[in-house]
Structures are given as structure tokens and as C-alpha cells.
C-alpha positions in Angstrom: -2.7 50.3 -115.5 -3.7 46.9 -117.2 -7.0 45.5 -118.7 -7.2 43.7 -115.4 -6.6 46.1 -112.5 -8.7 48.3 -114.5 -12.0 45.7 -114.9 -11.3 45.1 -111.2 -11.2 48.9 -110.4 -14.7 49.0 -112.1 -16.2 45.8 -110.6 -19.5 46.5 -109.1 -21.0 43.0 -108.4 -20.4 44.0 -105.0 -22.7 46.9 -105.1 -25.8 46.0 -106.2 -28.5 43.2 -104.8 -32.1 41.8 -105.6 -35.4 43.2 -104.4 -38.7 41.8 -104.6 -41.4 43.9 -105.4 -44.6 44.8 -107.1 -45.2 47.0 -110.0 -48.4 48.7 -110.2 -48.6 49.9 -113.8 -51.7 51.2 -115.6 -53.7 48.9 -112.9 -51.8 45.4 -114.0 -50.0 44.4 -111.3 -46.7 42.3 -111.4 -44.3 40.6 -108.9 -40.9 41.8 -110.0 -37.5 41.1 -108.6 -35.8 44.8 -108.8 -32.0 45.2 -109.1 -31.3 47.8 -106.0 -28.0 49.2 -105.0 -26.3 47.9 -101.9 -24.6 50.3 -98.6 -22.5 49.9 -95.9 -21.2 51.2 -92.7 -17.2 52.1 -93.4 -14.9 53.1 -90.6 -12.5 55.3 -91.6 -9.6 55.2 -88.9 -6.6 58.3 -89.5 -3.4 57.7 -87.8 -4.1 55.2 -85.5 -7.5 56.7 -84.3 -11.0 55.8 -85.7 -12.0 59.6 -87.0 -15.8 58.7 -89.0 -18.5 56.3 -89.9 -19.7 57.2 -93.1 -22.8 55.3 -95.2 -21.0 53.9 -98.7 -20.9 51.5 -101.5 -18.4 48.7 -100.7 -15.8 48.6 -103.1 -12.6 50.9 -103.9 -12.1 51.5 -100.7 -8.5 52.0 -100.4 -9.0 54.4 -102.9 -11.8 56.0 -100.6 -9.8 56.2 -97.7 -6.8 57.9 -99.7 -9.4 60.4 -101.3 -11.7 61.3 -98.6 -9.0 63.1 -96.2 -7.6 64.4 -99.0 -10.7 66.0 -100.5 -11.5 67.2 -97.3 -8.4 69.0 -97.3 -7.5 66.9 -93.8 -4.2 64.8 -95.4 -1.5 66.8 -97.5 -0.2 63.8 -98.6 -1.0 60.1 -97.6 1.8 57.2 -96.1 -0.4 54.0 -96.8 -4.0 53.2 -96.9 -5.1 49.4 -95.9 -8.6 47.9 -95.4 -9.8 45.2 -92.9 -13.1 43.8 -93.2 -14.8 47.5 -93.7 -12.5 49.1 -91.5 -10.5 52.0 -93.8 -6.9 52.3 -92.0 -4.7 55.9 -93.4 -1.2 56.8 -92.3 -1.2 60.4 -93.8 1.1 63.3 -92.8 -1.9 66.3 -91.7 -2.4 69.7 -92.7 -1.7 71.7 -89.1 -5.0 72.0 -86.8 -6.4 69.0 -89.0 -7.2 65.6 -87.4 -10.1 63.8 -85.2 -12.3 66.1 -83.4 -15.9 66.5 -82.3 -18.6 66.1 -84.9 -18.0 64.7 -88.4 -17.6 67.7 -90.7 -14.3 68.2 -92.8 -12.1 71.1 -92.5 -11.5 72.8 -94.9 -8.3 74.4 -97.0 -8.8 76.7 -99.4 -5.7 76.6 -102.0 -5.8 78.6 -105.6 -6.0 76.3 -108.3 -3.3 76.4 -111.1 -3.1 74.3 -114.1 -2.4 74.7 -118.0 -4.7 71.8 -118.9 -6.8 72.0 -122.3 -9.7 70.5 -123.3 -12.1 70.3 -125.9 -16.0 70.0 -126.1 -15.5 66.8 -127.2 -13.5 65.5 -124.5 -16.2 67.4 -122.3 -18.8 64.9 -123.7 -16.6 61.7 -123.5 -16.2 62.6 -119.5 -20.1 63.1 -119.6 -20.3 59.5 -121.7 -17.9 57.9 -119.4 -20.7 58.3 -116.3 -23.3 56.4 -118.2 -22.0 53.0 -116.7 -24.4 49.8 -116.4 -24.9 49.7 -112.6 -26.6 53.7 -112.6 -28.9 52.2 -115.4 -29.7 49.5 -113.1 -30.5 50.7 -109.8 -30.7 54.6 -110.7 -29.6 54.7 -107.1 -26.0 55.1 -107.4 -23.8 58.3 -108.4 -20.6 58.0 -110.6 -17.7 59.8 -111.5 -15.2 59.6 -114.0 -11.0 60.9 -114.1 -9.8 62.3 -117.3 -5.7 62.7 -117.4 -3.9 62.9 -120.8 -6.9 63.0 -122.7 -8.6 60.2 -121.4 -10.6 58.6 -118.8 -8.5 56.5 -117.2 -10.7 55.8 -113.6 -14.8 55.3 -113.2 -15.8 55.1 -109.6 -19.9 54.4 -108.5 -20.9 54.9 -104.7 -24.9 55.5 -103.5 -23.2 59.1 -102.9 -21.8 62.0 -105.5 -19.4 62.6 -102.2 -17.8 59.5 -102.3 -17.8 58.7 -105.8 -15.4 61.6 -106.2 -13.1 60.7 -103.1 -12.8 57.1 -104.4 -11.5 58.8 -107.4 -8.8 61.9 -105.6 -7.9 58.8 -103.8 -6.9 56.7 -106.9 -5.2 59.7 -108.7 -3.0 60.0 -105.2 -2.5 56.6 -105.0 -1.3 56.4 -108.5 0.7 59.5 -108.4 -1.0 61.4 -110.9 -0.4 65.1 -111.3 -4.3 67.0 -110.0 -3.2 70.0 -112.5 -3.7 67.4 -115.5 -6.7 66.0 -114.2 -10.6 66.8 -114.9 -13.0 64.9 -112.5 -16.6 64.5 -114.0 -19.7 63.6 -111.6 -23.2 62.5 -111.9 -24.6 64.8 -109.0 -25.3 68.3 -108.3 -22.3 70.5 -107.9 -22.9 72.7 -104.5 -19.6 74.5 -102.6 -18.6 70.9 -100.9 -18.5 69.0 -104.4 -16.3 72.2 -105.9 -14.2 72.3 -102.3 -13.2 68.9 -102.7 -11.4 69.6 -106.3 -10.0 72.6 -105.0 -8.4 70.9 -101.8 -7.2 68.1 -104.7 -5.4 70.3 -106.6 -7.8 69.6 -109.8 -8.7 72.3 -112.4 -11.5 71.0 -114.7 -14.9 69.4 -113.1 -17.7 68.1 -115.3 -21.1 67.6 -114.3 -23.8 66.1 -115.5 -26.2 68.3 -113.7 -27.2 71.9 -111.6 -24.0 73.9 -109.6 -25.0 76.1 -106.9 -24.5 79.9 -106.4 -22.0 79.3 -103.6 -20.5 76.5 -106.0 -19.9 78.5 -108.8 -18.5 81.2 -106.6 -15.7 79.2 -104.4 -14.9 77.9 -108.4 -14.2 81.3 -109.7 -12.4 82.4 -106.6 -10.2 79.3 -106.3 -9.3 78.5 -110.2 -11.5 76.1 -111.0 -13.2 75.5 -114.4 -16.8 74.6 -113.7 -19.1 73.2 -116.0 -22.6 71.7 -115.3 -25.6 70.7 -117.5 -23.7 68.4 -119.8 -26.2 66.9 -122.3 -25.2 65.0 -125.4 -24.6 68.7 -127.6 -24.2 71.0 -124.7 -22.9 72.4 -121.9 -22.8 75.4 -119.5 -19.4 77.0 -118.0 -19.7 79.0 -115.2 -16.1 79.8 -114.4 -12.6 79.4 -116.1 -13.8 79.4 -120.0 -10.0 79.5 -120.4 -9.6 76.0 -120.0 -11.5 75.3 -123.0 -10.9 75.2 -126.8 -13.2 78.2 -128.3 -14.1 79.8 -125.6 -13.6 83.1 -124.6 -10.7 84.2 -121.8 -13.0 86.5 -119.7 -15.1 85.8 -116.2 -18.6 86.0 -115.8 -21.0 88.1 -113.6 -23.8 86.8 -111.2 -26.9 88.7 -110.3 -28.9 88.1 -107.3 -32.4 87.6 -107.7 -33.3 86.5 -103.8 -32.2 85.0 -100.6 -32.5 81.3 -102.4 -31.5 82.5 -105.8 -29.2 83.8 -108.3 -29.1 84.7 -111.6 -25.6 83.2 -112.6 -24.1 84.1 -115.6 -22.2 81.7 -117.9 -21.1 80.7 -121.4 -23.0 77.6 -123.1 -22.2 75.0 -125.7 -24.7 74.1 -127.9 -24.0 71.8 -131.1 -20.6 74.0 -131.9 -21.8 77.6 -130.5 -20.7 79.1 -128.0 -23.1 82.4 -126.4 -24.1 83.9 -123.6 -26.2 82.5 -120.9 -28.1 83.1 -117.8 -29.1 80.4 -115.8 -31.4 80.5 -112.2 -29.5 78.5 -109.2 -29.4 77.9 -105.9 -27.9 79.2 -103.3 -26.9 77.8 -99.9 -25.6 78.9 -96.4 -25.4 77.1 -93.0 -27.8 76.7 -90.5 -26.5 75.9 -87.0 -28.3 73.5 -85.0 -28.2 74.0 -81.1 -30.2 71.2 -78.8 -31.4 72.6 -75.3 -28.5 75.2 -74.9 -25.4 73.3 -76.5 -24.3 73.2 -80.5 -25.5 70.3 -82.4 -24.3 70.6 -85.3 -23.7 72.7 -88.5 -25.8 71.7 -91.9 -25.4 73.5 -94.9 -29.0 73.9 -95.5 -31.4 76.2 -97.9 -32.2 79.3 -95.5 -35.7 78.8 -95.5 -38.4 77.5 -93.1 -35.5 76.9 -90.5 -38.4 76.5 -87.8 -39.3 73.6 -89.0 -35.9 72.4 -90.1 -34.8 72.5 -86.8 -37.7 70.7 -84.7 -37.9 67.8 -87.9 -34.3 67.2 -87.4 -34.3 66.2 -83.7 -37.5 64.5 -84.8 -36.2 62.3 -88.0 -32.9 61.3 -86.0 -34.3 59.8 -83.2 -33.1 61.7 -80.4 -36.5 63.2 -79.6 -40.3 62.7 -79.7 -40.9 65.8 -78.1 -40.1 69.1 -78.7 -41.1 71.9 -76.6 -39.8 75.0 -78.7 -38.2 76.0 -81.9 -36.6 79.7 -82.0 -34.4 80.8 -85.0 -31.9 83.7 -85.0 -30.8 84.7 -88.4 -29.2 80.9 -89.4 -28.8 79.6 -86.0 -31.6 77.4 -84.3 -32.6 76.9 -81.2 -34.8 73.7 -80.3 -35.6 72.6 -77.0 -36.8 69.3 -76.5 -37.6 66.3 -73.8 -36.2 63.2 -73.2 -33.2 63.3 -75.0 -31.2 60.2 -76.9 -27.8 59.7 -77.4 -27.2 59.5 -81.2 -23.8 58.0 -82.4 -22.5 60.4 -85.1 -22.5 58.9 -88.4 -22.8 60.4 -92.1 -24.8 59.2 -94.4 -24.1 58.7 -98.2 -25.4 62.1 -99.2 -23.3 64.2 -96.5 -26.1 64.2 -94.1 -26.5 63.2 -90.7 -27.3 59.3 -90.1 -30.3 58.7 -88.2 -30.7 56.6 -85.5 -32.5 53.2 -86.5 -36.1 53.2 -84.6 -37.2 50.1 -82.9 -40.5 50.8 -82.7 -43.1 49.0 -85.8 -44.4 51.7 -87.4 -48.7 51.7 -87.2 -51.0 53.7 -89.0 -54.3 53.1 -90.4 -54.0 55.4 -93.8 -54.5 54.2 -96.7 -54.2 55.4 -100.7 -55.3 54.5 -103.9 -52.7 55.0 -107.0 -54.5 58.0 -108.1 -53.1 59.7 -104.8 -49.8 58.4 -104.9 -49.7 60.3 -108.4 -50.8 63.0 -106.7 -48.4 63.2 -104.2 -45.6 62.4 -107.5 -47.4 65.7 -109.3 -47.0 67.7 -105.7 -43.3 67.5 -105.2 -42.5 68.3 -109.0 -41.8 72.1 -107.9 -41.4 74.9 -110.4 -38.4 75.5 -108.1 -36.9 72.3 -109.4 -37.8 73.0 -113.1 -36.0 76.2 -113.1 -32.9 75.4 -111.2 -32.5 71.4 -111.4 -31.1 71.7 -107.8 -33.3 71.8 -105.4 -35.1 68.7 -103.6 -38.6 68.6 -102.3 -40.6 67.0 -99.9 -44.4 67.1 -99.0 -46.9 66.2 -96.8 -49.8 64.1 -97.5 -52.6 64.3 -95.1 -56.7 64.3 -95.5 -57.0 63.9 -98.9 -54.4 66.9 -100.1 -51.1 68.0 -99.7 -51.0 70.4 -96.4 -47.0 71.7 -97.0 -44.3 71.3 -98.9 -40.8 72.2 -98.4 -38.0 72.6 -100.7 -34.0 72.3 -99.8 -30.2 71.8 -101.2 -30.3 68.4 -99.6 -33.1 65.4 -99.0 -32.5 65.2 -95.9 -33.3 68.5 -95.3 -36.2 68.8 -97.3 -38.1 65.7 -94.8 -36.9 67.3 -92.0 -38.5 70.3 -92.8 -41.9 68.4 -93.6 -41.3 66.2 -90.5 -40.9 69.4 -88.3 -43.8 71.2 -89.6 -45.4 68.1 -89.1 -44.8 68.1 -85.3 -45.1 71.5 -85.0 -48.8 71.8 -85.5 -49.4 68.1 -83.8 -50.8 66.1 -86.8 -51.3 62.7 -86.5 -48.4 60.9 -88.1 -50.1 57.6 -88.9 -52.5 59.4 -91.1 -49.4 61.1 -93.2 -47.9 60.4 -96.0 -44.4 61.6 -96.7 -43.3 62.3 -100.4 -39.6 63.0 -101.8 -37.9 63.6 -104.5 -34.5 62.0 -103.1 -33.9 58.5 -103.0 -34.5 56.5 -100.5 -32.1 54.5 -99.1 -31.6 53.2 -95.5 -30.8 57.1 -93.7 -34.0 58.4 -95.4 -36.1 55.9 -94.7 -35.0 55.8 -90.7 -36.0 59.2 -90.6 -40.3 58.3 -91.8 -39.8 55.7 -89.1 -38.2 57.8 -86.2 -41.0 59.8 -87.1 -44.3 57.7 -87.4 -45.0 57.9 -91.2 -46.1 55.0 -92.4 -46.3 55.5 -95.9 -43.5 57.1 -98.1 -44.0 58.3 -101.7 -40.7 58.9 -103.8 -39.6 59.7 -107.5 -36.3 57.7 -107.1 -34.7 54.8 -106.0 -34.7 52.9 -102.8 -31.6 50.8 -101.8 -31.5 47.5 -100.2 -30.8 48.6 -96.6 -34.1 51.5 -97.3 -36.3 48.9 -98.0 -35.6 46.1 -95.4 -35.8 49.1 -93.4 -39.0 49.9 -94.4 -40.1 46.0 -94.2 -39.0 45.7 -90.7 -40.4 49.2 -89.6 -43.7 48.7 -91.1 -43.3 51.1 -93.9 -45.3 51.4 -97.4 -41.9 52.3 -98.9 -43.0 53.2 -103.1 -40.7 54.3 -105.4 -40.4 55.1 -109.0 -42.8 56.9 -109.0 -43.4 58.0 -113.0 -46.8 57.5 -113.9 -48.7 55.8 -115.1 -46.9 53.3 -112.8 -45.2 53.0 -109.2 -42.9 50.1 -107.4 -43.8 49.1 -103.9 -40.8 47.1 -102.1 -42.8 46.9 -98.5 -46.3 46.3 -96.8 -48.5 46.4 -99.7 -51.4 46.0 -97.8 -51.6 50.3 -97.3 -52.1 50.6 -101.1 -56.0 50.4 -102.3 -56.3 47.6 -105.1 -53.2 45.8 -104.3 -53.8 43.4 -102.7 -51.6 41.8 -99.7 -51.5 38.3 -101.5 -49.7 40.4 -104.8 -47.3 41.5 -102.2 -43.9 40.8 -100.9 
């Protein structure tokens, strides 16, 4: 590949755009114009039928619509790929049973990983350098991944999710026709059983990340031949399966203990400045919960099996396809919710695998308001020990009467809110005296859901996107993010926030 396909591979002017907002910090307050990454609605169409909408960032996408059925283990091998407008059109000969169906969840194709491939720490830590690109730095709203073949990165892909980020990059290595079994994919996000299952439909051996793996992750690695390898600092790293694969490490498989139902003790061997020892690290785990709506399935989300009651009445809730529900029941991981006046909700994934909400059209009132003191609050509140001690798991909580009344903790964002928005509704709190506070970023999907739900003010650690805060503009939404004290970035109605005043606003 030249020096010009590959600048144009990695062009990201495309992806990002310009906020305005204000910057509280140490009680001096500025008007700031924010860089913020940008998403779109792609259509992915599979032999001559549309098969998904899918929230993503809007650039390599024939490479996304190669990867995605591919990593999905949908396509065994693709025909052609072309793109109008952000329609995504694949001619691809299918796996048998695979194709357009009901719902948007992959299949998926378990097939044992072989591969001689080598590496070194060093290489490990030029995959993990490779992911520090400029446009992360900037918006610290999008996810990147990089693809290692012959001992060196040849392909970096950034999307506003992990998911696509890698599929951008399976599609570029089939597009190319690069041999998986000499590949190593590296990736900014979390590595739970769907990041891993995507490798393992690929064909590729190695994957690098840059943070947490999951119980269920490290697991469907072992199984399936995959060397997995997460917390990659600057001098170390963790392997949790497949040592083989690397120079100095030993040839033998680890052992896992369970702790609970949420986690696991999982064994490993770590890096550290040249040594190579034992090590025991707490992670998740994960299962799926099933989702039934008045008597018919819903929907299967891979979900943290905990506080399912509320999961399943903040789903409906968050999407928009109720405002009332009459009853949550929960047997073992399937839920049952009943609920009135039912919407239709076209069925659309969001960057982060979850389910799309439906848009509200209703403005958003509430009379709360909060001084910066409890916005830091709320910040303190949904830094979990949980977190701490796994790196994996999201939080949300909810603010209401002066202190934090619940907080919930999940695999996914999305999950977390739901799980404050359903307990929420299920003991009939006012919403426009709420606050809602999140780990996740917030981009247009998570934003829907404080909106579908009557929150008016949301309090989160990371990043908004462009779509998430017009969102929250139009809604009527306090959206404030960054939150890192001894400062915060509000992108929408100002006017909530005690001491910042509407003429410092937006």
C-alpha cells in the first residue's frame, strides 16, 4: 500500500466536528469551542437486501461493510463491497443458515484458531503505541484499532465504537487479501466474548488491548486459539490465554477461579519491564438476559446478571416504546415486562452494540437544579470499587433529593441507565427532579434514552458526541461531561447549573 492510500485510509477530518461549550473550572468560567466526534446512520445492505442500521463513524466504510459480516461470522468470503451515499452494499457468498432475519444480532461461528505467528513484547507495545492516534486525543470519544501483519502495523481504523473499529479493520485485511493467521488486531476498548468472537470468526490469532477482558472473553479465547492480552501500559502487559505466541513466555494454559455470579478470579501471565510472573486478576463476567415485551421475545442483550428487574422495565422505558409499565417478572435471565401503550421501534444498533433508542419528541422539563459541588458528587458516586478492581464494568446512578438513591453497575452503558432508569420508574420518582450520572460516553443513543425518559439533567465522566449533544439542545437536556474535577464541560441548557449563568451559555 502507498504513502497515499494509506494517509487516506487514516483520514479522519470526516469524523470529528466543533462544539460550543462552557467550561466550569475551579469556578472561572469559559466559552470554549470543543472538538467532538461525529456519527452516522450506515445501512448495511447483504446480497441485495438491506440486513442493519448500525450508529458509526463515517469513513472506511467499504472496509466496514467487508469486515462486519465477516466478524460476525455471517460472510465466508466476500464478492464486492460498494458504498452509495451511506448505504454499505456486500455481495458475499454466506455461511449456511446465515443471512437477514428478525432482530439485529450476528450469528455466530465458532472455528479453532491456528496460526504459527510470533511476537515479541516489543511489538506488543508498538500495537499498543499505534492506538494513540490524534483524533482519540481530541474528542476522547472515539475507539481505535490497529492491524499488525509481518511485523508491523500496516492499518489504523477510529469509529465512536470498539465494534466497528475492529470490522473496519477484518474488512481491510479481507479486502487486501491478507492471511488472518499472520495478523494481530489491537483495540482501544474492553475485550468481552463479542470483541474475542469476532477474531475468532476472522481467523486472527493475536488481539491486543489496551484495557479489561471479560471472564466469558478470556474463556471463548482459550477455547478457540486465541492469544489474549489486555492491560497494555507502556512496560506491561497481562496474557490470559495462548502465552505460546509470545517470545519468553511460557507454553502452558492458565486456570480461572470463580469468586461470584459477576466475578472471576482469572489467572494469567504478566509483563512487567522484562519479567514475566504469575498473576491473578478480578474480571467480569457476563451472560444474556432475554427480554420479552407483553408475552412475545424482544430481544437478547448480553447483560451483567444483576438487578434484571430493573433492567428490564428501564429498557422499554429508555427506548421509547413505553411510558408505562405495569409489571416486571424475572425468571433466572429471562424477563418478563408488561407494559401499556406500546410503540413501534425500528431496530437499529448503536455504536456500542446496544439497542438504538427511539428519538423523543417531547422537550424535556424539569425544575432541578445543581450547583458544581453536586455534579462532583454525582462524578465521586459512579467511581465504583467495582470499576477500580476490574476496569470493566460501567456505572450509572441516580441523583435525586440531595444524594444518590441507587446505583447500578453493568458490561455495557447502556445497560447500566437502563437499570437506573427502570428503578427509577419502578418506585415512581419524579423524573424532572433526577439527575442521571454515567460513566459511558454520551453520544446521540445514550442521550435519547434521559430524554425518552424525562431526565433533564445528565452527569458523565466521558465524552459527548455531536449528535448527543444537539440531542440534548433540542430535548432540553443539561448534558455535562468531562467530568474530572475540579472542572466540568456543559454543551446544553446551562441555565440548570447554579452559578452559570444562561448569558455564559451556549
Amino acid at each position: 500500500m502507498s504513502m497515499i492510500e494509506q494517509e487516506k485510509l487514516t483520514d479522519t477530518s470526516s469524523m470529528t466536528g466543533k462544539l460550543p461549550a462552557v467550561l466550569w473550572n475551579n469556578g472561572n468560567i469559559t466559552q470554549i469551542c470543543d472538538i467532538a466526534a461525529r456519527e452516522e446512520e450506515i445501512v448495511l445492505h447483504l446480497n441485495g437486501r438491506e440486513f442493519l442500521h448500525i450508529v458509526a463513524s463515517p469513513d472506511m466504510l467499504l472496509e466496514f461493510g467487508a469486515g462486519y459480516f465477516i466478524a460476525a461470522g455471517i460472510a465466508e468470503r466476500i464478492i464486492s463491497v460498494r458504498t452509495e451515499d451511506k448505504n454499505v452494499f456486500v455481495e458475499a457468498d454466506l455461511f449456511p443458515g446465515a443471512g437477514p432475519r428478525e432482530g439485529f444480532a450476528p450469528a455466530e461461528k465458532k472455528g479453532h484458531v491456528t496460526s504459527n505467528v510470533m511476537m515479541t513484547p516489543e511489538e506488543i507495545f508498538a500495537v499498543r503505541k499505534a492506538m494513540d492516534v490524534d483524533v482519540w486525543r481530541q474528542t476522547g470519544g472515539l475507539h481505535c484499532a490497529a492491524l499488525w501483519h509481518d511485523h508491523k502495523i500496516i492499518a489504523v481504523a477510529s469509529d465512536i465504537g470498539r465494534h466497528n473499529a475492529v470490522d473496519k479493520l477484518i474488512g481491510f485485511m479481507t479486502l487486501q487479501g491478507i492471511s488472518p493467521g499472520e495478523c494481530v488486531i489491537g483495540c482501544t476498548g474492553r475485550q468481552p466474548k463479542g470483541m474475542v468472537m469476532k477474531a475468532v470468526n476472522a481467523g486472527i490469532p493475536v488481539i491486543v488491548g489496551r484495557t479489561a477482558v471479560t471472564y466469558p472473553g478470556a474463556m471463548l479465547a482459550k477455547q478457540e486459539g486465541v492469544t489474549l492480552v489486555g492491560f497494555t501500559r507502556e512496560n506491561r502487559f497481562t496474557v490470559y490465554s495462548h502465552p505460546e505466541r509470545i517470545t519468553g513466555f511460557p507454553t502452558d494454559e492458565t486456570d480461572c477461579e470463580a469468586d461470584n455470579d459477576n466475578e472471576t478470579r482469572l489467572s494469567g501471565w504478566q509483563y512487567d519491564n522484562g519479567t514475566v510472573v504469575r498473576s491473578a486478576d478480578h474480571v467480569v463476567s457476563e451472560d444474556t438476559a432475554t427480554l420479552y415485551l407483553n408475552g412475545e421475545k424482544y430481544l437478547d442483550n448480553t447483560a451483567t446478571q444483576e438487578c434484571l428487574e430493573e433492567l428490564g422495565a428501564g429498557f422499554f422505558i429508555a427506548a421509547g416504546i413505553t411510558k408505562k409499565i405495569l409489571s416486571v417478572k424475572v425468571r433466572d435471565a429471562d424477563i418478563f415486562v408488561e407494559a401499556d401503550e406500546v410503540a413501534e421501534v425500528c431496530g437499529k444498533m448503536e455504536s456500542a452494540g446496544g439497542f438504538c433508542p427511539r428519538e423523543s419528541t417531547i422537550n424535556v422539563e424539569g425544575g432541578v437544579q445543581i450547583t458544581p459541588e453536586e455534579i462532583f458528587a454525582v462524578r465521586e458516586q459512579i467511581n465504583t470499587e467495582q470499576w477500580d478492581k476490574t476496569g470493566a464494568l460501567h456505572c450509572a446512578v441516580l441523583y435525586y433529593q440531595g444524594k444518590v438513591v441507587y446505583s447500578a453497575n453493568d458490561i455495557g452503558r447502556h445497560n447500566a441507565v437502563d437499570k437506573v432508569i427502570g428503578y427509577m420508574t419502578l418506585n415512581r420518582l419524579p423524573a424532572g427532579k433526577c439527575v442521571l450520572g454515567c460513566t459511558g460516553r454520551m453520544p446521540h443513543g445514550m442521550v435519547a434514552k434521559a430524554a425518552n425518559a424525562g431526565i433533564p439533567v445528565i452527569v458523565s465522566r466521558a465524552a459527548t458526541t455531536t449528535d448527543g449533544a444537539a440531542l440534548a439542545e433540542r430535548s432540553g437536556i443539561t448534558l455535562i461531561c468531562f467530568t474530572r474535577p475540579p472542572r466540568f464541560t456543559v454543551y446544553s441548557h446551562p441555565e440548570r447549573i447554579i452559578g452559570l449563568v444562561s448569558e455564559k451559555g451556549i
